[in-house]
mmCIF file of the N, C-alpha and C atoms, coordinates in Angstrom:
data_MODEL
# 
_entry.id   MODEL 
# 
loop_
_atom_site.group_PDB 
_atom_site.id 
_atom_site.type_symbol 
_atom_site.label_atom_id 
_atom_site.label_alt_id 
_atom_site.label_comp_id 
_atom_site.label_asym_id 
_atom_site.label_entity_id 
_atom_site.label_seq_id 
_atom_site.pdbx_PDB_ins_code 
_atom_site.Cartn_x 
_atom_site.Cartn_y 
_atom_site.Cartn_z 
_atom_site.occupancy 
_atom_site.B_iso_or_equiv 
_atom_site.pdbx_formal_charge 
_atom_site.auth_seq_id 
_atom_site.auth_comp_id 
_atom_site.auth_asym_id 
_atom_site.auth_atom_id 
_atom_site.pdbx_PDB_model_num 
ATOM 1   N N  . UNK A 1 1  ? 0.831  -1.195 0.000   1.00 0.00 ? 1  UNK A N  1 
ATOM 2   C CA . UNK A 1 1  ? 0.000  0.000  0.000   1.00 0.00 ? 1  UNK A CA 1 
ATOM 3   C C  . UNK A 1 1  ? 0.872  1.253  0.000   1.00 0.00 ? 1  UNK A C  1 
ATOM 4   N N  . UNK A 1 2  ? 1.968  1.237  1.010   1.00 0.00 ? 2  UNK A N  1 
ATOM 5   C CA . UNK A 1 2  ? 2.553  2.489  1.268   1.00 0.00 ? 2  UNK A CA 1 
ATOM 6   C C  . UNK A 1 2  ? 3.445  3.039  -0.154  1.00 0.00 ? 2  UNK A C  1 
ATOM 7   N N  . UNK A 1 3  ? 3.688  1.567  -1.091  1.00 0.00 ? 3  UNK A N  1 
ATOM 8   C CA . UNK A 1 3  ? 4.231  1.784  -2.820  1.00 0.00 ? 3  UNK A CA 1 
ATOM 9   C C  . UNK A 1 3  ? 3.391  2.561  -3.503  1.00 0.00 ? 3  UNK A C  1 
ATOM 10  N N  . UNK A 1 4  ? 2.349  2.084  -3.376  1.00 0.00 ? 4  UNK A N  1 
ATOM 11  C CA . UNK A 1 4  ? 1.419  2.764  -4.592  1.00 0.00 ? 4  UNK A CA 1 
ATOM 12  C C  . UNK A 1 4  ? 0.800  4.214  -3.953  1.00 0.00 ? 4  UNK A C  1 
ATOM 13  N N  . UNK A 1 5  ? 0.966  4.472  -2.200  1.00 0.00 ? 5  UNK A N  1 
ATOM 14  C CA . UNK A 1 5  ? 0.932  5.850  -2.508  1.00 0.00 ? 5  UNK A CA 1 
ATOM 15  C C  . UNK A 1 5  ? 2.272  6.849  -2.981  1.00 0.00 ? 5  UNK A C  1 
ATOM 16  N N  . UNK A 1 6  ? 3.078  5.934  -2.731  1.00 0.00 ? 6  UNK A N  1 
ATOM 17  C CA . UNK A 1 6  ? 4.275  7.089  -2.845  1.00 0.00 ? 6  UNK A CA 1 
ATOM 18  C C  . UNK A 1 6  ? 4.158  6.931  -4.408  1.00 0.00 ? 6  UNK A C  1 
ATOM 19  N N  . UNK A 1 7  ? 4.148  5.974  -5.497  1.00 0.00 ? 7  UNK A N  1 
ATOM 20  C CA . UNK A 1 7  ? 3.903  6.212  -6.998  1.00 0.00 ? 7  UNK A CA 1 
ATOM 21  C C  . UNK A 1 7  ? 2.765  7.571  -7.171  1.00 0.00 ? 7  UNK A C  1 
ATOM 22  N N  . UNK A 1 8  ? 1.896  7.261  -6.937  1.00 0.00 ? 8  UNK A N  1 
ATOM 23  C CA . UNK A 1 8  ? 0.493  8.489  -6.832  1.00 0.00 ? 8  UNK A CA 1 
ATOM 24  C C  . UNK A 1 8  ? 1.196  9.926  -6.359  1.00 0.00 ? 8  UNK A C  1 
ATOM 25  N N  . UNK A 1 9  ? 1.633  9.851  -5.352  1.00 0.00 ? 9  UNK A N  1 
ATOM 26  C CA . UNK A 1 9  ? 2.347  11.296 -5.262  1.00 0.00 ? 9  UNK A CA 1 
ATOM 27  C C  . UNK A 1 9  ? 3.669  11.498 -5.599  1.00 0.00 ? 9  UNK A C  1 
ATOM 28  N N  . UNK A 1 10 ? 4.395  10.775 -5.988  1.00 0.00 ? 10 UNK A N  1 
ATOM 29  C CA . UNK A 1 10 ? 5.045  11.153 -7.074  1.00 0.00 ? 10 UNK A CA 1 
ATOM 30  C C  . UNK A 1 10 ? 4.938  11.571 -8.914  1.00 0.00 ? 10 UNK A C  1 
ATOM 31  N N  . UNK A 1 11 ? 3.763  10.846 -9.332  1.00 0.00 ? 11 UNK A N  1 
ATOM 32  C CA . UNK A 1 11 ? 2.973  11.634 -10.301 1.00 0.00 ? 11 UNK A CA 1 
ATOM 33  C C  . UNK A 1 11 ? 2.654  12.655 -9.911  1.00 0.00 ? 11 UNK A C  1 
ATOM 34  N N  . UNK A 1 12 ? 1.982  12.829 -8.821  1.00 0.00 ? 12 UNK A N  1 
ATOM 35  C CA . UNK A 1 12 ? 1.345  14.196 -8.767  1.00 0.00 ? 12 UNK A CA 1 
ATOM 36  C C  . UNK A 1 12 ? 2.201  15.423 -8.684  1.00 0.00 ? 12 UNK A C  1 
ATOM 37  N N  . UNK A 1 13 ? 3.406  15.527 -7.877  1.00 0.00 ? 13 UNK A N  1 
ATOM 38  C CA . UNK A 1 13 ? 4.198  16.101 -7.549  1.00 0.00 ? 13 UNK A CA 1 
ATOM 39  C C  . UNK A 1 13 ? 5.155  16.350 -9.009  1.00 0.00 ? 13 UNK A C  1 
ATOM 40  N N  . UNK A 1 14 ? 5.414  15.385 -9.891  1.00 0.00 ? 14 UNK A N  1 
ATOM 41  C CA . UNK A 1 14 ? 6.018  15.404 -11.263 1.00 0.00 ? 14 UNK A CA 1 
ATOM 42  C C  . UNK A 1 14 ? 5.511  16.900 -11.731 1.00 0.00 ? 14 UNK A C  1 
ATOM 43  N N  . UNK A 1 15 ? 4.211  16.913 -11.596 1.00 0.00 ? 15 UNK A N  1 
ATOM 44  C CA . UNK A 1 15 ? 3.228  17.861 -12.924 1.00 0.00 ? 15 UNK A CA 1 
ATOM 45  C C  . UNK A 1 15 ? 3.013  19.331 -11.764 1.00 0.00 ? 15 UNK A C  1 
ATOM 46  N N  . UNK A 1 16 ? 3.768  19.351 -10.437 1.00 0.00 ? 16 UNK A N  1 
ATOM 47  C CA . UNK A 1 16 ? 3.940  20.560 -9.569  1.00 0.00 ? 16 UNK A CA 1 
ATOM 48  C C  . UNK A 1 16 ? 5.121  20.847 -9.769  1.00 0.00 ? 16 UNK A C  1 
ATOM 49  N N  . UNK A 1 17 ? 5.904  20.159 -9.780  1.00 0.00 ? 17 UNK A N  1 
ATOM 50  C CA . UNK A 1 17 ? 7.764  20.353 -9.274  1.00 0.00 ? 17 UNK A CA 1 
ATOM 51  C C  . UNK A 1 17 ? 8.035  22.127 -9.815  1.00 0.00 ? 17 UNK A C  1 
ATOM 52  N N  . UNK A 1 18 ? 7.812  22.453 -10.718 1.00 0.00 ? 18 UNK A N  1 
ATOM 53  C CA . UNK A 1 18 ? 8.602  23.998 -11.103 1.00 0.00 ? 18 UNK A CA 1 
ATOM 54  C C  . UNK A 1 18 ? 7.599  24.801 -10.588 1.00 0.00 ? 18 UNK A C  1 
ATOM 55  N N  . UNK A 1 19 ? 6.720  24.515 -9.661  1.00 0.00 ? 19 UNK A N  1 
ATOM 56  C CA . UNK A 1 19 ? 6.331  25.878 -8.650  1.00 0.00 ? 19 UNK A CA 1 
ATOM 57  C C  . UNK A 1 19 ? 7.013  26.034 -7.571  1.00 0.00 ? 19 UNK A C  1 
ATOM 58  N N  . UNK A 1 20 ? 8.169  24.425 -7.404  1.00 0.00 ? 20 UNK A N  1 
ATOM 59  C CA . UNK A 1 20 ? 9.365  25.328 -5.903  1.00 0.00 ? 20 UNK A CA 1 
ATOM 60  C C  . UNK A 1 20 ? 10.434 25.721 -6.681  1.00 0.00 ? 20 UNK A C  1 
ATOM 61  N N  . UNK A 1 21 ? 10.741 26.659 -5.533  1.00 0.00 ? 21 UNK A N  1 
ATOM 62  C CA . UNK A 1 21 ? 12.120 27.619 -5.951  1.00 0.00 ? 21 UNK A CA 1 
ATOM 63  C C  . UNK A 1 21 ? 13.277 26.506 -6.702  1.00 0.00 ? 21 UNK A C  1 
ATOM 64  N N  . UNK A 1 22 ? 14.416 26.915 -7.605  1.00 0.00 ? 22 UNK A N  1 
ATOM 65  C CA . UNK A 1 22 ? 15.474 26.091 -7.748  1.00 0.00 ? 22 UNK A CA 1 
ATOM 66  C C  . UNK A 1 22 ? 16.642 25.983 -7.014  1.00 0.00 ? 22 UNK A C  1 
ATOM 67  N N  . UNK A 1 23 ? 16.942 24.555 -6.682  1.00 0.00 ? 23 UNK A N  1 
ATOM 68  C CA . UNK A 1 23 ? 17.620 24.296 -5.552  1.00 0.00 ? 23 UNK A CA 1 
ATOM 69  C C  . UNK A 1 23 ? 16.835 23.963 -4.184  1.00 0.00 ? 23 UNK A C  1 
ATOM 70  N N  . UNK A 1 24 ? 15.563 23.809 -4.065  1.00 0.00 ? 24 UNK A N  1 
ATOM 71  C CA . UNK A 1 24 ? 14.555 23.583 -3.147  1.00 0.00 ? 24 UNK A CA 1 
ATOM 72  C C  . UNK A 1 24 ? 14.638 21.752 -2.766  1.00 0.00 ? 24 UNK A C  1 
ATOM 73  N N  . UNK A 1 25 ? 14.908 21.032 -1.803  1.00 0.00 ? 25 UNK A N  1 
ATOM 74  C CA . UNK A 1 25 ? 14.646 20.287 -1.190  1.00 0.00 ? 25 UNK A CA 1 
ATOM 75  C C  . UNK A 1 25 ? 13.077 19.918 -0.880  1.00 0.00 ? 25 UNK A C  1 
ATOM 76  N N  . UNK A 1 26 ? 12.409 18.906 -1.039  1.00 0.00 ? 26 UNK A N  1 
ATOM 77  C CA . UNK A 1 26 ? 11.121 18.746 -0.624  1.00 0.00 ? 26 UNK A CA 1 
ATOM 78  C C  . UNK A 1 26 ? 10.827 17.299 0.167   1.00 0.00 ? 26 UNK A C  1 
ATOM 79  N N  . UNK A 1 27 ? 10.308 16.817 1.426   1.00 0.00 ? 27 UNK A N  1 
ATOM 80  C CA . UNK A 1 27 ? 10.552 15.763 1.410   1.00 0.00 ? 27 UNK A CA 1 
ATOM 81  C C  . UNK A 1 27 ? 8.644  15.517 1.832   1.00 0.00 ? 27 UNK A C  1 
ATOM 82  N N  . UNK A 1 28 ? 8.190  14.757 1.298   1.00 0.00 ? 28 UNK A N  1 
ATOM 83  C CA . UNK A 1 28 ? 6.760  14.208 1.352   1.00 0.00 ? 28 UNK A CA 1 
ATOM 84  C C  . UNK A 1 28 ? 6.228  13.486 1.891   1.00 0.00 ? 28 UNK A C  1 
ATOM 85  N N  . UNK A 1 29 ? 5.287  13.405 3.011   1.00 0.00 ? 29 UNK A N  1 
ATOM 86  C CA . UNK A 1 29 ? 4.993  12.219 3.977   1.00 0.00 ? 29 UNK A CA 1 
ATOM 87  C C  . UNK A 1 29 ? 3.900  11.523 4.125   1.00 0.00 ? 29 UNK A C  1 
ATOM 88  N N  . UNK A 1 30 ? 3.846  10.522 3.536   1.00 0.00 ? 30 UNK A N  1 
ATOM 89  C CA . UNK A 1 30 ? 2.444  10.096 3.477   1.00 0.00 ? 30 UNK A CA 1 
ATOM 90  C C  . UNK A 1 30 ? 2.113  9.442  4.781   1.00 0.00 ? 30 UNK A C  1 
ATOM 91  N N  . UNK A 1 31 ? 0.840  9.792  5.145   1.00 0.00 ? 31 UNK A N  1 
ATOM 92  C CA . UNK A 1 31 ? 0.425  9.184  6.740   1.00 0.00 ? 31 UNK A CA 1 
ATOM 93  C C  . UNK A 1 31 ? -0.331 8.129  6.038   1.00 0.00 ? 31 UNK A C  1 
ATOM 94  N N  . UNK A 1 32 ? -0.655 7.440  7.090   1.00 0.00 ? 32 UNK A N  1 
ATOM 95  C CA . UNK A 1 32 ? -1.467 5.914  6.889   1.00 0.00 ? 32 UNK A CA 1 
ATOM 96  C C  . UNK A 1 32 ? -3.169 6.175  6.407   1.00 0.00 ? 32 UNK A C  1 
ATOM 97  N N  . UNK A 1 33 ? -3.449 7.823  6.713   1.00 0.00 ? 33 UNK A N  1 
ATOM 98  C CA . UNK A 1 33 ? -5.008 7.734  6.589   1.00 0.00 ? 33 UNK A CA 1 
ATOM 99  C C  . UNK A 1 33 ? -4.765 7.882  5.311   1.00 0.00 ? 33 UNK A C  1 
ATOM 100 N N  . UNK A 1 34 ? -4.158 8.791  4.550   1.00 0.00 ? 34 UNK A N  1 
ATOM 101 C CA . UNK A 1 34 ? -4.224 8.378  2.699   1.00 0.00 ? 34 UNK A CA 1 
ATOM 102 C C  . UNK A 1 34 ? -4.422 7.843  2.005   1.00 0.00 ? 34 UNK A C  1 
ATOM 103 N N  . UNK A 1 35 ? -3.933 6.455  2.587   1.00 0.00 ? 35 UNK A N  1 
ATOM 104 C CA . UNK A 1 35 ? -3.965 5.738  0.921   1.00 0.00 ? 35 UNK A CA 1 
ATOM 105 C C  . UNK A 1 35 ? -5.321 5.344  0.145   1.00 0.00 ? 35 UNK A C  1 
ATOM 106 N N  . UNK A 1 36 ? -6.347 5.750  0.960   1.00 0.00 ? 36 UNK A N  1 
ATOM 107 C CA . UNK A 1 36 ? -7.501 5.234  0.121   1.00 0.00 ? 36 UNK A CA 1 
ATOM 108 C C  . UNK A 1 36 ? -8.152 6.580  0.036   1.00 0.00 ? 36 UNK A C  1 
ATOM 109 N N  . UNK A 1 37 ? -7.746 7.488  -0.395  1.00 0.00 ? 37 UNK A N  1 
ATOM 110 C CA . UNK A 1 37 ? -7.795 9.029  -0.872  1.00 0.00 ? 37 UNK A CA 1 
ATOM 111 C C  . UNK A 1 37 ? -8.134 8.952  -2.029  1.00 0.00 ? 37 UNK A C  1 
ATOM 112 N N  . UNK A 1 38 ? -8.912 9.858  -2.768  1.00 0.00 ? 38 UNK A N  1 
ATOM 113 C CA . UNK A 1 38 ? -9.416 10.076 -4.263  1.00 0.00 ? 38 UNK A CA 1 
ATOM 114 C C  . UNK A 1 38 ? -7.707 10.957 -4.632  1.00 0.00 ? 38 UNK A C  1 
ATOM 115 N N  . UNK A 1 39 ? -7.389 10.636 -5.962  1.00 0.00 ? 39 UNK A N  1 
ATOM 116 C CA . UNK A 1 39 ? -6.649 11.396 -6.476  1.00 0.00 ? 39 UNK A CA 1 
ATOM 117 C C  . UNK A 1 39 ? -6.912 12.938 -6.067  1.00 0.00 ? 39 UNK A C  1 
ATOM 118 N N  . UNK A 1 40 ? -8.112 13.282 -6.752  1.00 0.00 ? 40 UNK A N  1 
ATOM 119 C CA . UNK A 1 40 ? -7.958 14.871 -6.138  1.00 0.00 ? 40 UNK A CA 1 
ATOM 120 C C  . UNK A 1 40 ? -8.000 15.120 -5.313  1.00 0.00 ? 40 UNK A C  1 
ATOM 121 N N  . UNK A 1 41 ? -7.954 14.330 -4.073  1.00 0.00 ? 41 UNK A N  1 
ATOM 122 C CA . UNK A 1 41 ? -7.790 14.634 -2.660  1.00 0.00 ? 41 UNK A CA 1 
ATOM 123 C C  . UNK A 1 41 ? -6.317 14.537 -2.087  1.00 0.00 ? 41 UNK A C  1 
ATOM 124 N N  . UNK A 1 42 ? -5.526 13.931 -2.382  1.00 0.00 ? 42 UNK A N  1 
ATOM 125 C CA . UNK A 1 42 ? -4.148 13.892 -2.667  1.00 0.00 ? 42 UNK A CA 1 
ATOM 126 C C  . UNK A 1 42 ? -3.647 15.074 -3.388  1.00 0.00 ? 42 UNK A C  1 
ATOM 127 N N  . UNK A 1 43 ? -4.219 15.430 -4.654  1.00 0.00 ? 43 UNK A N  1 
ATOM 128 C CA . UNK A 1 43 ? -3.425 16.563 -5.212  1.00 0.00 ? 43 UNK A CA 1 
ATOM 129 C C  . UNK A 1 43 ? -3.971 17.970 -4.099  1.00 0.00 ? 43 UNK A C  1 
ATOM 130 N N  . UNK A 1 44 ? -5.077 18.346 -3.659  1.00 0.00 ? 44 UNK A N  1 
ATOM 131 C CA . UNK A 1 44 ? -5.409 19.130 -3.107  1.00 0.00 ? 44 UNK A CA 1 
ATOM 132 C C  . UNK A 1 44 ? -4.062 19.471 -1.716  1.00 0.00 ? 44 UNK A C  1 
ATOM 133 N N  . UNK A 1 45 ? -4.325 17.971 -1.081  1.00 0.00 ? 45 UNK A N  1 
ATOM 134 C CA . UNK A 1 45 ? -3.324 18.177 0.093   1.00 0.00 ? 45 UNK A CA 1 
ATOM 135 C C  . UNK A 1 45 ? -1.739 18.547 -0.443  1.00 0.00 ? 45 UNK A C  1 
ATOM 136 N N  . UNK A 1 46 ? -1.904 18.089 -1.291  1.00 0.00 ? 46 UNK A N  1 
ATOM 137 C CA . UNK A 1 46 ? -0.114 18.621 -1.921  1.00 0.00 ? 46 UNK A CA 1 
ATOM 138 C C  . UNK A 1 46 ? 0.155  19.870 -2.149  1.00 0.00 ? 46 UNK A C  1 
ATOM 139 N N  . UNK A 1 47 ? -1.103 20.154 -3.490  1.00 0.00 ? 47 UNK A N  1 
ATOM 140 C CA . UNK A 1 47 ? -0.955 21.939 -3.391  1.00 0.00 ? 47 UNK A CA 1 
ATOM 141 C C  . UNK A 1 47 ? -1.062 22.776 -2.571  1.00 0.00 ? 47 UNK A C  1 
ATOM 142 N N  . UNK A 1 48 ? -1.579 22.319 -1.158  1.00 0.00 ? 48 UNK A N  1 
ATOM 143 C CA . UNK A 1 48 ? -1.549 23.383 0.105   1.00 0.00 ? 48 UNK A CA 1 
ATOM 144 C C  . UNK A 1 48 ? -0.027 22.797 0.721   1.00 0.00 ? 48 UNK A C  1 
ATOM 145 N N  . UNK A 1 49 ? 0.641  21.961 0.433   1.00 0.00 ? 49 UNK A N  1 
ATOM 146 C CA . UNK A 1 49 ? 1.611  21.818 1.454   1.00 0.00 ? 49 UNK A CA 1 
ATOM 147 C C  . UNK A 1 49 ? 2.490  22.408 0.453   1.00 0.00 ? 49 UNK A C  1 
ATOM 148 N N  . UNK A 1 50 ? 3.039  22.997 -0.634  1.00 0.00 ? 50 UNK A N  1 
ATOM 149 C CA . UNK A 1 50 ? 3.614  23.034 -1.601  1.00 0.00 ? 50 UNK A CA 1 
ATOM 150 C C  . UNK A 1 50 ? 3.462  24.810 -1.950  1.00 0.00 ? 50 UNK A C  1 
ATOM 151 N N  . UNK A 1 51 ? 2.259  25.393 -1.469  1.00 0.00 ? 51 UNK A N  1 
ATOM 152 C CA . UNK A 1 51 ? 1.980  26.839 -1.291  1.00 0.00 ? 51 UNK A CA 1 
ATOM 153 C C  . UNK A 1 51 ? 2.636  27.188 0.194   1.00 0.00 ? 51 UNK A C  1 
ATOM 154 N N  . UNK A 1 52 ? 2.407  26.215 1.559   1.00 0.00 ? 52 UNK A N  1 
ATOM 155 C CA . UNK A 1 52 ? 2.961  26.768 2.442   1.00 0.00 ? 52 UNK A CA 1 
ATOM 156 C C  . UNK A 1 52 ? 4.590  26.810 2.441   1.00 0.00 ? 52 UNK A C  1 
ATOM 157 N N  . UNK A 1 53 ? 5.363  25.879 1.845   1.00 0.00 ? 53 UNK A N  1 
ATOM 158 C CA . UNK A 1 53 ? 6.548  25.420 1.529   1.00 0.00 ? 53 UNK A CA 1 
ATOM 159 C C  . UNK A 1 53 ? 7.062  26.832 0.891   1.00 0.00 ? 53 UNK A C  1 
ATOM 160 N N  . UNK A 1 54 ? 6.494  27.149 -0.657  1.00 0.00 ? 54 UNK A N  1 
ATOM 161 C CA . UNK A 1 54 ? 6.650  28.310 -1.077  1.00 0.00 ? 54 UNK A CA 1 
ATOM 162 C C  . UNK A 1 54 ? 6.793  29.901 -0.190  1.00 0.00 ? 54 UNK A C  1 
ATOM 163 N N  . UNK A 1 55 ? 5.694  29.520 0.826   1.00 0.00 ? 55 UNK A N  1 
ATOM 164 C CA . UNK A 1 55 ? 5.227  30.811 1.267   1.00 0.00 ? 55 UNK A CA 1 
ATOM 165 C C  . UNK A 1 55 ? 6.694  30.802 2.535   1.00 0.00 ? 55 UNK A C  1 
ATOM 166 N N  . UNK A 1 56 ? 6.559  30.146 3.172   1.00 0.00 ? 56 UNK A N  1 
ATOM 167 C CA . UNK A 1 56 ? 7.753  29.675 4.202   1.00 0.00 ? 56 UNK A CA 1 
ATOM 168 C C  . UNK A 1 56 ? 9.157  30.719 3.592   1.00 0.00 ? 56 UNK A C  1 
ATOM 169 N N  . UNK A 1 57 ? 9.050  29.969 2.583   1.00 0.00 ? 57 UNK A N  1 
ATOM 170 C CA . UNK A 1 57 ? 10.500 29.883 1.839   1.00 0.00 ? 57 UNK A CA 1 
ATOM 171 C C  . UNK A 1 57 ? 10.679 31.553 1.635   1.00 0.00 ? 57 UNK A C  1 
ATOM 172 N N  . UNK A 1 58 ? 9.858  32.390 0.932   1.00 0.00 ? 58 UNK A N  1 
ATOM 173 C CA . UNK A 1 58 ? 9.591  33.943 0.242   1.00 0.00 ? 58 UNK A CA 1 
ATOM 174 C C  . UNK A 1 58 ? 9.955  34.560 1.785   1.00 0.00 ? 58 UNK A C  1 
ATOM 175 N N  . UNK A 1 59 ? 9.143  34.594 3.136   1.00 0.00 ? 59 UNK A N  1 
ATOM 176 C CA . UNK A 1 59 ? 9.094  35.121 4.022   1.00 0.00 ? 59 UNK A CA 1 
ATOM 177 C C  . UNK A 1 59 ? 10.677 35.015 4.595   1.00 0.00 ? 59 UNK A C  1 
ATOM 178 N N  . UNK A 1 60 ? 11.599 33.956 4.383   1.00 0.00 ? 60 UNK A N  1 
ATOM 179 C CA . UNK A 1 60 ? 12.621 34.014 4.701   1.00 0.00 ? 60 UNK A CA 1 
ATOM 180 C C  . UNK A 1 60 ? 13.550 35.013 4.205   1.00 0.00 ? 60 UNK A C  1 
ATOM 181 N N  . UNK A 1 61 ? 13.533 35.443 2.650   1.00 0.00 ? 61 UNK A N  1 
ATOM 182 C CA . UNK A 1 61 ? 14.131 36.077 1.984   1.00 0.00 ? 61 UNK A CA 1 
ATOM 183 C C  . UNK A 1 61 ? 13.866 37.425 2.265   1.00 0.00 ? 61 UNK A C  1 
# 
């Protein structure tokens, strides 16, 4: 189970990757309640962790 979510968000994350900065580190954690998540429920949680990541990152600079 824990394969085929990390495949799933690694697609998903493929078709995000050039909205983090270059040179950006990202590391992704899938919890156990996920894996039986609708795709767009997965991409949703990504694009908010992936806006705060961004936002994090700007406020530092």
């Amino acid at each position: 189970m824990r394969n085929t979510v990390r495949r799933r968000l690694r697609h998903l994350l493929a078709e995000r990757v050039d909205r983090l900065p270059t040179g950006s580190k990202l590391v992704v954690r899938a919890l156990p309640g996920i894996a039986g998540a609708p795709s767009s429920a997965l991409a949703r949680e990504l694009d908010a962790a992936i806006d705060r990541a961004v936002s994090r990152t700007e406020r530092r600079r």
